[in-house]
VEXGU-339589 format. One record per residue (C-alpha): y, x, z. Coordinates in Angstrom, 1 decimal. Layout:
REM VEXGU-339589
        Y        X        Z
        Y        X        Z
...
REM end
This chain:
REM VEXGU-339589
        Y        X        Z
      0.0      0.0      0.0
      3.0      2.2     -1.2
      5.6      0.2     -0.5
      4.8      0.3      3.4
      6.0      4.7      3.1
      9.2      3.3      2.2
     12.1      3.9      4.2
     13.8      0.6      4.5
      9.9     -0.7      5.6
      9.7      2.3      8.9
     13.1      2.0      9.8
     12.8     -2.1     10.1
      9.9     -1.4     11.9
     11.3      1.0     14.4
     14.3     -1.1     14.9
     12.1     -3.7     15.5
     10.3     -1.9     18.1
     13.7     -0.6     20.4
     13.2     -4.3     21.2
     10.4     -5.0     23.5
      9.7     -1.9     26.7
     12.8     -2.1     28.1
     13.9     -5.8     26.8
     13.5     -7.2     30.8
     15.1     -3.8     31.9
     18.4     -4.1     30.0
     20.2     -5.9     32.7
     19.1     -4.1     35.4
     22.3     -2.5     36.2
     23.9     -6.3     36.7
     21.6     -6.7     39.7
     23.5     -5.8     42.2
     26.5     -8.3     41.0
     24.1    -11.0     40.4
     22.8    -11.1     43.5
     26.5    -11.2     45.2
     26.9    -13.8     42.5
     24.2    -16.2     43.7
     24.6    -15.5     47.4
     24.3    -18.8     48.2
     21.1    -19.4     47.1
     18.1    -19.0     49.4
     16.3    -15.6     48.7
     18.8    -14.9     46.7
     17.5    -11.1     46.9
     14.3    -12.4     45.5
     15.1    -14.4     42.9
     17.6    -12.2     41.2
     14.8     -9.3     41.1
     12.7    -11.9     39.5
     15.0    -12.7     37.1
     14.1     -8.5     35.7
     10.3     -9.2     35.9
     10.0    -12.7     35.0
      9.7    -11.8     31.4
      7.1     -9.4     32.3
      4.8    -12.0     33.3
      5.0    -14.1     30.1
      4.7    -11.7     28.3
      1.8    -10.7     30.2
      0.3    -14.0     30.1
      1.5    -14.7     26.0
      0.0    -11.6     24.5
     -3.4    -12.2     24.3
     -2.6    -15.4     22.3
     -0.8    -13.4     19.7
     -3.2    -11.1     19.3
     -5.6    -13.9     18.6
     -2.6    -15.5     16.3
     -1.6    -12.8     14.0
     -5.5    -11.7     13.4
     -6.2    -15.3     12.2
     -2.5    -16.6     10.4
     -1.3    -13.1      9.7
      1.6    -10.8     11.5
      4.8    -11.6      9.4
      5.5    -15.2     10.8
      4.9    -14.6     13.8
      7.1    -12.0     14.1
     10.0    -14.0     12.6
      9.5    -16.8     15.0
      9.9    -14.2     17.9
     12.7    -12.9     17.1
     14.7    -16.1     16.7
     13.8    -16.7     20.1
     14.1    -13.3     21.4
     17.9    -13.8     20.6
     18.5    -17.2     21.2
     16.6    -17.4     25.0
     17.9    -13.9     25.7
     21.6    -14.3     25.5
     21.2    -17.6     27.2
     22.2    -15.5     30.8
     25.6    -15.7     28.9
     26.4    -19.2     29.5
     23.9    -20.8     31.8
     25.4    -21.2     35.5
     21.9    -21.6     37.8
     19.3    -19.3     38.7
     16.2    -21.6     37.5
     17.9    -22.2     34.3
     18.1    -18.3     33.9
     15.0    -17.6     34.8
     13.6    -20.3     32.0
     15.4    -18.5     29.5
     14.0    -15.2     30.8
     10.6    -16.9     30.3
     11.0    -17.7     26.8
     12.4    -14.1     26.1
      9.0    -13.3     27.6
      7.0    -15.1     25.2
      9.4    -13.8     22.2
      8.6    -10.4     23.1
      4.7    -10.8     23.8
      5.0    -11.8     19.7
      7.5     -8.9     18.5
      5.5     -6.2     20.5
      1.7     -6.8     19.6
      3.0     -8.0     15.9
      5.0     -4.3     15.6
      2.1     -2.7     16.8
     -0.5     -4.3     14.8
      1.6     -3.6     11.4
      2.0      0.0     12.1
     -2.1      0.4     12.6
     -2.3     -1.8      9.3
     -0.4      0.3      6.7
     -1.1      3.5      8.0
     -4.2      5.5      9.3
     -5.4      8.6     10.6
     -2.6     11.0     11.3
     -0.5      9.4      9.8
     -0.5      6.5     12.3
     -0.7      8.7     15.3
      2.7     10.2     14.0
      4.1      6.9     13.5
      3.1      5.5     17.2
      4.6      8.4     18.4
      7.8      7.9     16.8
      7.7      4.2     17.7
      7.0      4.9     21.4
     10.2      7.5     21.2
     12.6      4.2     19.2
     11.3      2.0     22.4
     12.5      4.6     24.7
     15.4      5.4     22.6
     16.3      1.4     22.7
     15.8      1.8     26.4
     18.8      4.5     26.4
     21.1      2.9     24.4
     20.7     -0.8     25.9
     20.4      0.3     29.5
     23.6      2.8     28.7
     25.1     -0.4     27.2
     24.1     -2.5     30.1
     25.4     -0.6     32.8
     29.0     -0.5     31.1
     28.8     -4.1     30.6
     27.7     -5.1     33.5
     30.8     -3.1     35.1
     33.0     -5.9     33.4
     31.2     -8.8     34.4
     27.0     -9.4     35.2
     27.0    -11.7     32.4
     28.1     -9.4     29.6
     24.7     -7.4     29.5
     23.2    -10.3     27.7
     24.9     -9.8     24.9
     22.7     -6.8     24.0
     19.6     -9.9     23.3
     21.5    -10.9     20.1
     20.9     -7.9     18.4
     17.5     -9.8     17.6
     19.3    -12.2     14.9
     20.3     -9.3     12.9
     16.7     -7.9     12.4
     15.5    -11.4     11.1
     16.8    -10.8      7.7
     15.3     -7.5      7.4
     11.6     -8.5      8.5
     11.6    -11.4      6.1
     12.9     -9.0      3.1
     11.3     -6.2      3.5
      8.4     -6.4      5.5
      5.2     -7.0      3.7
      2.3     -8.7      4.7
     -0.5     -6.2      5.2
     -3.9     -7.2      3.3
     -6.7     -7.1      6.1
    -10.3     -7.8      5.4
    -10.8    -10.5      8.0
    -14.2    -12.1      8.9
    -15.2    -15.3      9.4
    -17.6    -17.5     11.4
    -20.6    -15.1      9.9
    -19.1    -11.6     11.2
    -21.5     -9.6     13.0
    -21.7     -8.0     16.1
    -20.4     -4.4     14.5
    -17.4     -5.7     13.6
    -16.5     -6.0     17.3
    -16.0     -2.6     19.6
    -19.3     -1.5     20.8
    -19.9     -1.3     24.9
    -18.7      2.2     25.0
    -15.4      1.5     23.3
    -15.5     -1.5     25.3
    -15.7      0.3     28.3
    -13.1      3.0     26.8
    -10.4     -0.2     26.6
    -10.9     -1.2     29.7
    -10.1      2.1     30.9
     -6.7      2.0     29.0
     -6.0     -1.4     30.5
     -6.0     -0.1     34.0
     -4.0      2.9     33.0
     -1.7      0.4     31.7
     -1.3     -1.7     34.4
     -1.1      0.9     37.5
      1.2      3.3     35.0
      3.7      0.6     34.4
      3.7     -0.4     38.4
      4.6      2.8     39.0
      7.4      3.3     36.0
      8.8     -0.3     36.8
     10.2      1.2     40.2
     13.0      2.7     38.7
     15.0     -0.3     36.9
     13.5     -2.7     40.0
     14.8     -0.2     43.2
     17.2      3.0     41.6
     19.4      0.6     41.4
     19.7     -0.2     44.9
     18.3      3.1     45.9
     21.5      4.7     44.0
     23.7      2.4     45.8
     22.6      3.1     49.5
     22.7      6.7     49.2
     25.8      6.9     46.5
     27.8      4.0     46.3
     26.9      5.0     42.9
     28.0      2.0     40.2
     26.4      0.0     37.9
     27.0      2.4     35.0
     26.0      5.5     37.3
     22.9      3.2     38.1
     22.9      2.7     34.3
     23.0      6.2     33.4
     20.1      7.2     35.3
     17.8      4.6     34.2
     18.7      5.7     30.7
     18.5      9.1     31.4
     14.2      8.8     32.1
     14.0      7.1     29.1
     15.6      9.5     26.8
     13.1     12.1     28.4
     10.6     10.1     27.4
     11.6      9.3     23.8
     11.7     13.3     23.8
      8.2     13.5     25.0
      6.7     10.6     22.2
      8.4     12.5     19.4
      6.1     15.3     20.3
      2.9     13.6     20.9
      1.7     14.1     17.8
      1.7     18.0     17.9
      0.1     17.6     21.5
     -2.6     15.3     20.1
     -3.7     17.8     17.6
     -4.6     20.3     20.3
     -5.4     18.4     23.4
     -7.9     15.2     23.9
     -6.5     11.8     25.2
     -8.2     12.4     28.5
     -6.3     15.8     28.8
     -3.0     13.7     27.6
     -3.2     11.5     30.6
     -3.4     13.7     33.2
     -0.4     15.6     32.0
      1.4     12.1     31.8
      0.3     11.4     35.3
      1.2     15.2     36.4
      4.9     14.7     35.0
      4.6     11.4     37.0
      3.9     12.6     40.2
      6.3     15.6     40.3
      9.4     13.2     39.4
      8.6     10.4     42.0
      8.8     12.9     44.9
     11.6     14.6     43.5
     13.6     10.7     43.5
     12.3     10.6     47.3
     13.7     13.4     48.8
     17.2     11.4     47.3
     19.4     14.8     47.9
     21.9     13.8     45.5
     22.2     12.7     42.1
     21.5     16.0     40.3
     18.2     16.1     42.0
     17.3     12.9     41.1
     18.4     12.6     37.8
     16.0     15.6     37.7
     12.8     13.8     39.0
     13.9     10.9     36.9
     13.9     13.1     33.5
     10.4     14.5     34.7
      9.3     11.3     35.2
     10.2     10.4     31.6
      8.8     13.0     29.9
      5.0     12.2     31.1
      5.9      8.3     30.8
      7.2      9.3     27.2
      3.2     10.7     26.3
      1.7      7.8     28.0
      2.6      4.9     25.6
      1.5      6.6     22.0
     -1.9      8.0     23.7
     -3.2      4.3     24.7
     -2.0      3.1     21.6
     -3.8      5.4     19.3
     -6.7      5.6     21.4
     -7.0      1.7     21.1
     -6.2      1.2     17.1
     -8.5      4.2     16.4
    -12.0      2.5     18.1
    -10.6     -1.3     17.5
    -12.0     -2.8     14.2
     -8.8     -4.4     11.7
    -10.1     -7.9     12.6
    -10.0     -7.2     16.2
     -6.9     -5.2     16.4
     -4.9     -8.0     17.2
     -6.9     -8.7     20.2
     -7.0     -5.3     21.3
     -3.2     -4.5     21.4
     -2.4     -7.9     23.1
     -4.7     -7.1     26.1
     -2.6     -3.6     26.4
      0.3     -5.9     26.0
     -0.8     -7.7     28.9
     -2.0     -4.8     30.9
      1.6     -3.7     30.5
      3.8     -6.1     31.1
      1.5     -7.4     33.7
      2.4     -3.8     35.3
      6.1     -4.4     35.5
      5.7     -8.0     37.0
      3.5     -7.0     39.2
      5.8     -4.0     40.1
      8.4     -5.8     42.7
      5.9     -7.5     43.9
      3.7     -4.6     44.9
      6.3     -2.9     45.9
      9.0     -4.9     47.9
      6.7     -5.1     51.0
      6.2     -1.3     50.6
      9.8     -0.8     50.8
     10.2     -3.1     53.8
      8.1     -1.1     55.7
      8.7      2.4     54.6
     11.8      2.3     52.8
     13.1      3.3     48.7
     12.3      6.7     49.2
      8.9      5.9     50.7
      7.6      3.7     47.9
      8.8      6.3     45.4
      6.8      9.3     47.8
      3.9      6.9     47.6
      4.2      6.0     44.1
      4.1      9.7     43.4
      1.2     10.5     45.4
     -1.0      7.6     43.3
     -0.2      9.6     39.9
     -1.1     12.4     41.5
     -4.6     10.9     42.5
     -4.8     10.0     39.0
     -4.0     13.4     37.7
     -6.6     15.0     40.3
     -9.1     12.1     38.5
     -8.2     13.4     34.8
     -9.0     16.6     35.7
    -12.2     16.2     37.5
    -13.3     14.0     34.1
    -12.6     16.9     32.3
    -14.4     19.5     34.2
    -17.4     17.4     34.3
    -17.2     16.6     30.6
    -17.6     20.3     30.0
    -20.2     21.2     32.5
    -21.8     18.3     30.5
    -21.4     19.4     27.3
    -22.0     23.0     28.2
    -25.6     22.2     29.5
    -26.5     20.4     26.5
    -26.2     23.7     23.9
REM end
């Protein structure tokens, strides 16, 4: 399919793409006015954090459809039909006055970018394989982090106007439409019926193998979703920082981390995916305890970049794992579970953490946050070493 190498096709796709990570994330730096906004409210403090994660859920909870959607009516619809939403339900935080209403539009936002992420995804493995593809998913990890920067950037100055103006940013959806329905072709996949046999679905040990990815998914994306949920407020009761400081530094982990996709490639032609992982989790670990020890900005701006850079490895290596041992007709399928593993993560996040930080404090959940990547890194390893003992007793 030539006309997929075109230009106008990858950078659609790509723009496309800056969408969906950090789409619940971009107004993170209007937290702390939204919650003196709606002060009133009972649980105000709660509510206004769900009004980040909300989309998570959805999205969590959407994906899976998707994936079963665009592998049976194809990926180009779809896609259309999220983004219409994504614009429409995520600007509604411009004009809509109560918190439940908010949170409804945050919902549908949720379900828009369920459709835009696994329908991006699932193009990307369809016109292009091999290395090719694991080039591509690394550049589209480093646009979604690269989106990250520029929204959250955006966001933060916004949001030191007024809480509402971060909203804004969601229309940036409407302008895309035009460009998917002009440009984007749709990809011609051999799809099986009701007679497809039992090889066209992943076999138990790839089975097993996506499993695997899920949980990384969903404990990595716990763990990253700490830093637009708490820096905020972390920033502000050390610093007095401000919105766009709180901005800033958000922004600041995921440039590292569009730094570290753009690389994956050249890592992945030397190192396994197992090896990949424990480096991410490494990178993790090392920036989480640097944020704890909160001895100024500078130091954690530093263990915020860290962070970034194995978080900027992570996204690319489950992708390509999953669309190199998932079948076409199942790809779908595939990528929404890791859409749900992820965003499920990042609901999940406040949730997990909040009590944590009742009881121990910001600093504490991001100690203890590091320490669980560093189990996690400790685990790579050991899977490693035992992989070779394993392989070197069979020669």
């Amino acid at each position: 399919m030539q006309q997929t190498n075109s230009f106008p096709v990858k950078i659609t796709l790509l723009l496309v793409s800056t969408l969906t990570v950090m789409a619940g994330a971009t107004i993170a730096p209007s937290l702390p006015a939204m919650k003196q906004h709606f002060s009133t409210v009972p649980n105000a403090d709660y509510w206004v954090r769900l009004v980040l994660t909300a989309p998570a859920l959805f999205i969590a909870m959407a994906a899976p459809f998707v994936g079963v959607t665009i592998d049976r009516l194809g990926r180009k619809p779809v896609l259309i039909i999220a983004l219409l939403i994504y614009g429409l339900a995520g600007s509604s935080g411009l004009w809509l006055n109560a918190i439940g209403f908010i949170l409804f539009g945050r919902a549908l936002l949720g379900l828009s970018v369920a459709g835009v992420m696994v329908t991006a995804t699932a193009l990307i493995a369809d016109y292009y394989t091999g290395k090719a593809r694991g080039q591509f998913l690394g550049i589209q990890a480093a646009f979604m982090a690269l989106g990250g920067v520029v929204f959250l950037s955006l966001g933060g100055f916004l949001a030191d106007v007024n809480w509402r103006m971060p909203f804004f940013i969601y229309l940036i959806a409407l302008v895309l439409v035009p460009c998917v329905v002009l440009l984007l072709p749709e990809p011609n996949r051999t799809v099986k019926g009701a007679g497809a046999t039992v090889a066209d679905e992943p076999t138990s040990l790839a089975t097993g193998l996506v499993v695997l990815t899920y949980a990384i998914a969903l404990i990595s994306q716990i763990v990253f979703y700490l830093i637009p949920v708490q820096l905020p407020f972390y920033l502000q009761q050390l610093l007095q920082a401000s919105s766009s400081q709180s901005g800033l530094a958000i922004a600041l982990a995921t440039l590292c981390s569009a730094v570290s996709s753009i690389s994956y490639q050249r890592v992945k032609a030397r190192l396994s995916f197992i090896s990949i992982y424990g480096i991410a989790f490494l990178n993790m670990a090392l920036g989480y305890e640097l944020i704890s020890f909160g001895a100024g900005y500078g130091v954690i701006l530093l263990g915020l970049a860290i962070a970034g850079l194995g978080l900027g490895l992570l996204m690319p290596n489950m992708n390509f794992c999953l669309t190199s041992i998932a079948p076409g007709a199942a790809r779908g399928r595939v990528l929404g579970g890791l859409t749900t593993s992820f965003f499920l993560g990042q609901f999940l996040s406040p949730l997990v953490s909040q009590p944590l930080t009742n009881f121990v404090g910001i600093a504490g959940t991001y100690r203890t946050a590091g320490i669980v990547m560093g189990i996690m890194a400790i685990a790579a390893l050991v899977f490693l070493m035992r992989s070779r003992v394993v392989e070197n007793a069979s020669k």
